[in-house]
C-alpha positions as protocol buffer text, in pm:
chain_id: "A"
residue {
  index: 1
  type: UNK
  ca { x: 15081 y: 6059 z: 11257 }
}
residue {
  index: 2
  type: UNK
  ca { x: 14972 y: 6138 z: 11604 }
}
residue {
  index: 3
  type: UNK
  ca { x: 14787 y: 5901 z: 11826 }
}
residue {
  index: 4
  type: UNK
  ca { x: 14433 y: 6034 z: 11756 }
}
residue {
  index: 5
  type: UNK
  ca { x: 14440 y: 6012 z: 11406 }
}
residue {
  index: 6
  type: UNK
  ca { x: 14580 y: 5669 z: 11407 }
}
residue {
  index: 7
  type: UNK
  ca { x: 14327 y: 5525 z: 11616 }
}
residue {
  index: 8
  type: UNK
  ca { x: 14029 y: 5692 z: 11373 }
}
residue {
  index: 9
  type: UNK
  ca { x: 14182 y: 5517 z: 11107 }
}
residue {
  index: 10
  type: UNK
  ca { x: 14168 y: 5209 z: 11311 }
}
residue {
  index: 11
  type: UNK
  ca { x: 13797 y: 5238 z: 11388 }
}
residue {
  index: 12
  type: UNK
  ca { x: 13734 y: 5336 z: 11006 }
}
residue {
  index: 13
  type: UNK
  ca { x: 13900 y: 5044 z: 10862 }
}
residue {
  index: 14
  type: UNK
  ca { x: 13700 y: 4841 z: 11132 }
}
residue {
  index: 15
  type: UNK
  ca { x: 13363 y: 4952 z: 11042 }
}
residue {
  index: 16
  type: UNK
  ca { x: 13446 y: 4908 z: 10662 }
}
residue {
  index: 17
  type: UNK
  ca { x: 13573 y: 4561 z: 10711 }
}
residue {
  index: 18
  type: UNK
  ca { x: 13283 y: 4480 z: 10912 }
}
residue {
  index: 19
  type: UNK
  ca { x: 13067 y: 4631 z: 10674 }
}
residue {
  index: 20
  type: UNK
  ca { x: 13195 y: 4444 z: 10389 }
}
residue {
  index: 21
  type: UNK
  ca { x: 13190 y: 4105 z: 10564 }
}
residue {
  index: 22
  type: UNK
  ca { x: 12802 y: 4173 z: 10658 }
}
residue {
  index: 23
  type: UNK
  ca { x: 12692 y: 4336 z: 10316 }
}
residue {
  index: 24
  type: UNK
  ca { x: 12945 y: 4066 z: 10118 }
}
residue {
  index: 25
  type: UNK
  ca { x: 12792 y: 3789 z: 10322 }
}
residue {
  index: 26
  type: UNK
  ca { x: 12399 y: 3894 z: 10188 }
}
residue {
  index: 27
  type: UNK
  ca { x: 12502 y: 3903 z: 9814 }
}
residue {
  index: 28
  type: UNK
  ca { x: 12738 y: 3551 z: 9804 }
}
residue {
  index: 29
  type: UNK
  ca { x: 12459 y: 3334 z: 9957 }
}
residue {
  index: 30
  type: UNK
  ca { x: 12242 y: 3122 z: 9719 }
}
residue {
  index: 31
  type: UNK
  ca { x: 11990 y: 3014 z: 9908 }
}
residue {
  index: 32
  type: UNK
  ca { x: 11605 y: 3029 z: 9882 }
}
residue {
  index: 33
  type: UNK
  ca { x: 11348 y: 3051 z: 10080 }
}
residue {
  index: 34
  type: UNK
  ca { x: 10944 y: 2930 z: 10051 }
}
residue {
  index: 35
  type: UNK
  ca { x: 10709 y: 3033 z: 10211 }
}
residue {
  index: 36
  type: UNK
  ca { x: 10342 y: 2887 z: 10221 }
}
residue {
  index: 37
  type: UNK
  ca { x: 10074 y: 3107 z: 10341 }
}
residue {
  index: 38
  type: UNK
  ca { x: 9699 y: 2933 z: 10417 }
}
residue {
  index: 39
  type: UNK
  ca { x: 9413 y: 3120 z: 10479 }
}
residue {
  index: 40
  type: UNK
  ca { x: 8982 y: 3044 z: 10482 }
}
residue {
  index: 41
  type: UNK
  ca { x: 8773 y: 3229 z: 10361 }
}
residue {
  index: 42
  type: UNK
  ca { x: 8465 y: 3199 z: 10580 }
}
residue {
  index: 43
  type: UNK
  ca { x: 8073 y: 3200 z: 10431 }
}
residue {
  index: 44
  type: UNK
  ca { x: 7955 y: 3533 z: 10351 }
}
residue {
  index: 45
  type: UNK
  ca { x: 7593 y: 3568 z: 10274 }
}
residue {
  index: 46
  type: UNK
  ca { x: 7302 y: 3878 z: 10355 }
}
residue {
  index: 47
  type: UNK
  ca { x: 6938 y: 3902 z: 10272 }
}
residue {
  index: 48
  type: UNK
  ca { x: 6734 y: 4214 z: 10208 }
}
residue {
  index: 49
  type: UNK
  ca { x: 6387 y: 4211 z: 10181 }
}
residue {
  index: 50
  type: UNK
  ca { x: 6186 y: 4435 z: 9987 }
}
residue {
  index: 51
  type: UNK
  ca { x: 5836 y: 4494 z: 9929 }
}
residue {
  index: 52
  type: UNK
  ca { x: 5659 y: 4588 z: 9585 }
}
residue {
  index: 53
  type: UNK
  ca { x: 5731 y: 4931 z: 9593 }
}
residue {
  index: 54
  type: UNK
  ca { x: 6101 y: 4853 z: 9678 }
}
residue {
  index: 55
  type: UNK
  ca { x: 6092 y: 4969 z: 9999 }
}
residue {
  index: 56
  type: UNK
  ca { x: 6225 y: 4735 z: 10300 }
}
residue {
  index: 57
  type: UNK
  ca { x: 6019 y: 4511 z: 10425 }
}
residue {
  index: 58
  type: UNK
  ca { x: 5934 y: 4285 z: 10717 }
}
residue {
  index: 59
  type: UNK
  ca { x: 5858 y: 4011 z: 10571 }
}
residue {
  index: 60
  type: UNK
  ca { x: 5482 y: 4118 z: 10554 }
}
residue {
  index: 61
  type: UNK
  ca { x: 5237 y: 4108 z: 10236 }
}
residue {
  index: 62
  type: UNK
  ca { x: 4923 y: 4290 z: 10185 }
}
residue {
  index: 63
  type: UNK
  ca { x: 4714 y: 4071 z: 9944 }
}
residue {
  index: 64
  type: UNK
  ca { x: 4471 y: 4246 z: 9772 }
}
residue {
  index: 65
  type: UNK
  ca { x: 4084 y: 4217 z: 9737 }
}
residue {
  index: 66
  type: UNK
  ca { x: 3967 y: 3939 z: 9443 }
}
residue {
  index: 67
  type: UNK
  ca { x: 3784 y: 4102 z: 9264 }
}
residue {
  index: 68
  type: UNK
  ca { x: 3526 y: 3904 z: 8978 }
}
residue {
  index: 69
  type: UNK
  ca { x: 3755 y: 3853 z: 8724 }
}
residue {
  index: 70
  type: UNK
  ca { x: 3980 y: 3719 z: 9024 }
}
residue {
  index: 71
  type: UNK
  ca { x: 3701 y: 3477 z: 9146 }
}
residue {
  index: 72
  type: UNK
  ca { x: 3604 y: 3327 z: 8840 }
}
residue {
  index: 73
  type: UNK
  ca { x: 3965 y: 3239 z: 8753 }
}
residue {
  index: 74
  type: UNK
  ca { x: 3987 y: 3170 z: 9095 }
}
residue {
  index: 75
  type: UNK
  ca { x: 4271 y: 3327 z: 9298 }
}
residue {
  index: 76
  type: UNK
  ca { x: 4417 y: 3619 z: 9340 }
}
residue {
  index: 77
  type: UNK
  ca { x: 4763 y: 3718 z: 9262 }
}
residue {
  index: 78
  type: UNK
  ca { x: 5036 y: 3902 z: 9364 }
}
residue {
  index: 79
  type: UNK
  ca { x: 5303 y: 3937 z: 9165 }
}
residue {
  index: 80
  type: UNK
  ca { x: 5651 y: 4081 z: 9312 }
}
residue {
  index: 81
  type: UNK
  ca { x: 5477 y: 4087 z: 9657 }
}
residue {
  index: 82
  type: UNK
  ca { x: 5819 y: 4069 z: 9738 }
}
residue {
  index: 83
  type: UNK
  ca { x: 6208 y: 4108 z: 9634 }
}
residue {
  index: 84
  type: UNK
  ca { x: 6484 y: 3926 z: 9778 }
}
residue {
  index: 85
  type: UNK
  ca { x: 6800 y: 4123 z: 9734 }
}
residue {
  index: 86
  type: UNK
  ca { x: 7085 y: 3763 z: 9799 }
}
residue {
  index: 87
  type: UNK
  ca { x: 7497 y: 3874 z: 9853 }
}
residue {
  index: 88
  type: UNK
  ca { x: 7684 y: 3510 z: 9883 }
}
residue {
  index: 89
  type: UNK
  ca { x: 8038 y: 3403 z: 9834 }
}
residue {
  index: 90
  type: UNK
  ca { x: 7911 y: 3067 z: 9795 }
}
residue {
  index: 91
  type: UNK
  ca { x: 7628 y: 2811 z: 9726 }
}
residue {
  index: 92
  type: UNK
  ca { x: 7294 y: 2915 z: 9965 }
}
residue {
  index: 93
  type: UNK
  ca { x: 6925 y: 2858 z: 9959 }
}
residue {
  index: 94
  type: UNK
  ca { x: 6654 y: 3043 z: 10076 }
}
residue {
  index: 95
  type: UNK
  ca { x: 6354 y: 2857 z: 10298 }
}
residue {
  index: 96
  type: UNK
  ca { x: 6005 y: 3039 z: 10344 }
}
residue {
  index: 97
  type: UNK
  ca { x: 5743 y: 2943 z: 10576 }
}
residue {
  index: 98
  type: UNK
  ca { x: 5486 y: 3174 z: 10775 }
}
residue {
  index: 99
  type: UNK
  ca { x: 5395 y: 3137 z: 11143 }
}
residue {
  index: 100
  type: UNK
  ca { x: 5001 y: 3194 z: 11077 }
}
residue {
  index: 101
  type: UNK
  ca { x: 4809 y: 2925 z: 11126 }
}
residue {
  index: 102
  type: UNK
  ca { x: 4528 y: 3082 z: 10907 }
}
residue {
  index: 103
  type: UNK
  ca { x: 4460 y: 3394 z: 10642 }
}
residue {
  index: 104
  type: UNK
  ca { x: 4178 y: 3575 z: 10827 }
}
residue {
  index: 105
  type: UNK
  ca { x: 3925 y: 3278 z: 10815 }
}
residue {
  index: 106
  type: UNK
  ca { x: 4086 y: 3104 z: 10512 }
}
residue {
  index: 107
  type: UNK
  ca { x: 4314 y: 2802 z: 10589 }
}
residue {
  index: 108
  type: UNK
  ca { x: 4692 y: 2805 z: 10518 }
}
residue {
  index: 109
  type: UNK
  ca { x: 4640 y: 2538 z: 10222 }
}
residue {
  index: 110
  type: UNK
  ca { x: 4486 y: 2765 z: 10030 }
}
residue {
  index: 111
  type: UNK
  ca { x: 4836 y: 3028 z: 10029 }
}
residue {
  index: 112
  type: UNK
  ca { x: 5062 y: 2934 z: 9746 }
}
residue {
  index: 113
  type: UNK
  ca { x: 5422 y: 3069 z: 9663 }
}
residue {
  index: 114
  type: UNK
  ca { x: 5651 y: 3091 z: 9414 }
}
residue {
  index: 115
  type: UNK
  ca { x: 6026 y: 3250 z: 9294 }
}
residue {
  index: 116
  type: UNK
  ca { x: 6097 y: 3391 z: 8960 }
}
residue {
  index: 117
  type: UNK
  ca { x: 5792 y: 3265 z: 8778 }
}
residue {
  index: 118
  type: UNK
  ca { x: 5874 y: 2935 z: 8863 }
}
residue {
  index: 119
  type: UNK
  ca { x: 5622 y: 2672 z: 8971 }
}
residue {
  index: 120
  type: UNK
  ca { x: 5395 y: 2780 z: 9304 }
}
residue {
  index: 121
  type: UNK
  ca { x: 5394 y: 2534 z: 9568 }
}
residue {
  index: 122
  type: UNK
  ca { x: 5177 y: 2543 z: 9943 }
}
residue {
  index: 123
  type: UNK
  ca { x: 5292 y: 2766 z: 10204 }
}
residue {
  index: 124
  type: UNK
  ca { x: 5317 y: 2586 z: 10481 }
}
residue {
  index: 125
  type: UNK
  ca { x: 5406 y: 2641 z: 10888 }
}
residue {
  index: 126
  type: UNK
  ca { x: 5716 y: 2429 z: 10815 }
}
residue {
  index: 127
  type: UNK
  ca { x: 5997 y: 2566 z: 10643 }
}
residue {
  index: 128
  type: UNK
  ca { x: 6031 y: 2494 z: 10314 }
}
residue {
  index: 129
  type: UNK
  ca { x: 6290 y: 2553 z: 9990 }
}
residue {
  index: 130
  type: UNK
  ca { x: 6188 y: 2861 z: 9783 }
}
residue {
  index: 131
  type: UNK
  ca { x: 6478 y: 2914 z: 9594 }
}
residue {
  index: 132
  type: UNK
  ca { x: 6882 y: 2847 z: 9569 }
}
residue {
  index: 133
  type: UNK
  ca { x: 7157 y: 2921 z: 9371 }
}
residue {
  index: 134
  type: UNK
  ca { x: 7583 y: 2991 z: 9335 }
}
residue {
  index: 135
  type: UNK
  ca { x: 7803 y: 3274 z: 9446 }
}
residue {
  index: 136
  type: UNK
  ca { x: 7748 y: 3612 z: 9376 }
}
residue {
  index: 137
  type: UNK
  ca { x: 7438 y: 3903 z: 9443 }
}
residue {
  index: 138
  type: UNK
  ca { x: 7089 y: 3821 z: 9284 }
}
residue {
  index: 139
  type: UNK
  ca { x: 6776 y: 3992 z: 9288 }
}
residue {
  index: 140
  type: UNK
  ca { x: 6475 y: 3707 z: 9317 }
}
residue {
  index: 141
  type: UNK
  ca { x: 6087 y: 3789 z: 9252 }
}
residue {
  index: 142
  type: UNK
  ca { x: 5843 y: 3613 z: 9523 }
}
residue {
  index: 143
  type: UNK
  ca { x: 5478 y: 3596 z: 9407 }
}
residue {
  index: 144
  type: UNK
  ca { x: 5193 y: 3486 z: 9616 }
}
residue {
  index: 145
  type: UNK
  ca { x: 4865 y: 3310 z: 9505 }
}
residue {
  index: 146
  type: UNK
  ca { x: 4562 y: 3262 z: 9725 }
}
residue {
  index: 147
  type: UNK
  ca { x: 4281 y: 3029 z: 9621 }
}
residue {
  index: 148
  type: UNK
  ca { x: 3930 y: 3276 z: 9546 }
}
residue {
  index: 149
  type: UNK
  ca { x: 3622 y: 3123 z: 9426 }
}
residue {
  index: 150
  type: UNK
  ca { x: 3253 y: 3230 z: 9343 }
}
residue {
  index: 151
  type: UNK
  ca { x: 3150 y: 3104 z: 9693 }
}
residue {
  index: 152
  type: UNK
  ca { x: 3421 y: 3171 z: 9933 }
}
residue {
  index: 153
  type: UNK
  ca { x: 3505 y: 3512 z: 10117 }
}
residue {
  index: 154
  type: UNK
  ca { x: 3732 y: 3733 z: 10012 }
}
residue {
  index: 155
  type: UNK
  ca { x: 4077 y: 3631 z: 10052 }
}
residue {
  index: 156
  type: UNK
  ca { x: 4271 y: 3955 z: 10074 }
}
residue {
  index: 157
  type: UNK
  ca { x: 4467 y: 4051 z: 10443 }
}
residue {
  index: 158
  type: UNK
  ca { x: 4838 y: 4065 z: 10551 }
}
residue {
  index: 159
  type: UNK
  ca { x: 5055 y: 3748 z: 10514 }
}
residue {
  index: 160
  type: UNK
  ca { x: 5385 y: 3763 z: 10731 }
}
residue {
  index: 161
  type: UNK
  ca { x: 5638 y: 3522 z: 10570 }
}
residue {
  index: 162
  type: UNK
  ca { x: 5956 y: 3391 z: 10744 }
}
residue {
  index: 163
  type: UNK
  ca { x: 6273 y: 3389 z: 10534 }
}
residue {
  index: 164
  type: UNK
  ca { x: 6595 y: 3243 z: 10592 }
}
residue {
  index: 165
  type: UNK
  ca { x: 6930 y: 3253 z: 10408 }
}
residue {
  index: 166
  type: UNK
  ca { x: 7164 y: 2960 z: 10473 }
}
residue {
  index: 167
  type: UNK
  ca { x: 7421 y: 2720 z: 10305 }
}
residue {
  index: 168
  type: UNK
  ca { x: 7312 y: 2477 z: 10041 }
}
């Protein structure tokens, strides 16, 4: 054999051995390895406001005129004044308040609210809780009441209500 061809055979047999050694080396071990991953998974919540038509909203309600029927019962109504459209990946609550001190002449005590036909309680210039609940998207129904009788003026005009979204 001449010189040249011995010394390819060298380097063949040399990258084969070393190739064997390296590939052997990965399939004989018996070892195992763990690995612990840790992540958090940080509060997640949105609020969408819509009106009664669906549309978004500000936050603002257009009460209508009592009309007779509406005195003598005394208030006026509106129901679905506005929807609350809730995304959360956890536990939340949603506070309500307005910023008006009055309703056109009427005071502030006589504005009540309510979510999901539950029970209506005052608006107030404080925040208070309207509604909570768990993870996941909800749609919730906010009615307002205003206090109407035979001898008071009429209690129609825009309410702007304040609402915040925040952990519970």
């Amino acid at each position: 054999m001449n010189t040249r061809r011995r010394s390819m055979l060298r380097w063949v047999v040399a990258l084969a051995t070393g190739l064997l050694m390296v590939c052997g080396s990965g399939f004989a071990a018996e070892e195992s390895v763990i690995i612990h991953a840790r992540w958090t998974v940080l509060p997640y919540q949105t609020l969408r406001i819509l009106d009664a038509d669906g549309a978004p909203s500000d936050g603002s309600a257009l009460l209508p005129i009592p009309d007779v029927a509406d005195r003598q019962r005394g208030y006026v109504e509106q129901i679905d004044a506005h929807r609350l459209q809730i995304v959360s990946n956890g536990a939340w609550k949603i506070l309500v308040w307005t910023e008006q001190a009055t309703l056109g002449s009427r005071p502030l005590s006589d504005v009540w609210i309510r979510a999901d036909g539950g029970t209506y309680f005052a608006l107030s210039n404080a925040p208070s809780s309207l509604t909570h609940g768990g993870n996941g998207t909800f749609e919730i129904s906010v009615d307002v009441r205003v206090q109407a009788s035979p001898d008071t003026e009429t209690a129609s005009g825009t309410l702007d209500l304040v609402y915040l979204i925040m952990l519970d």
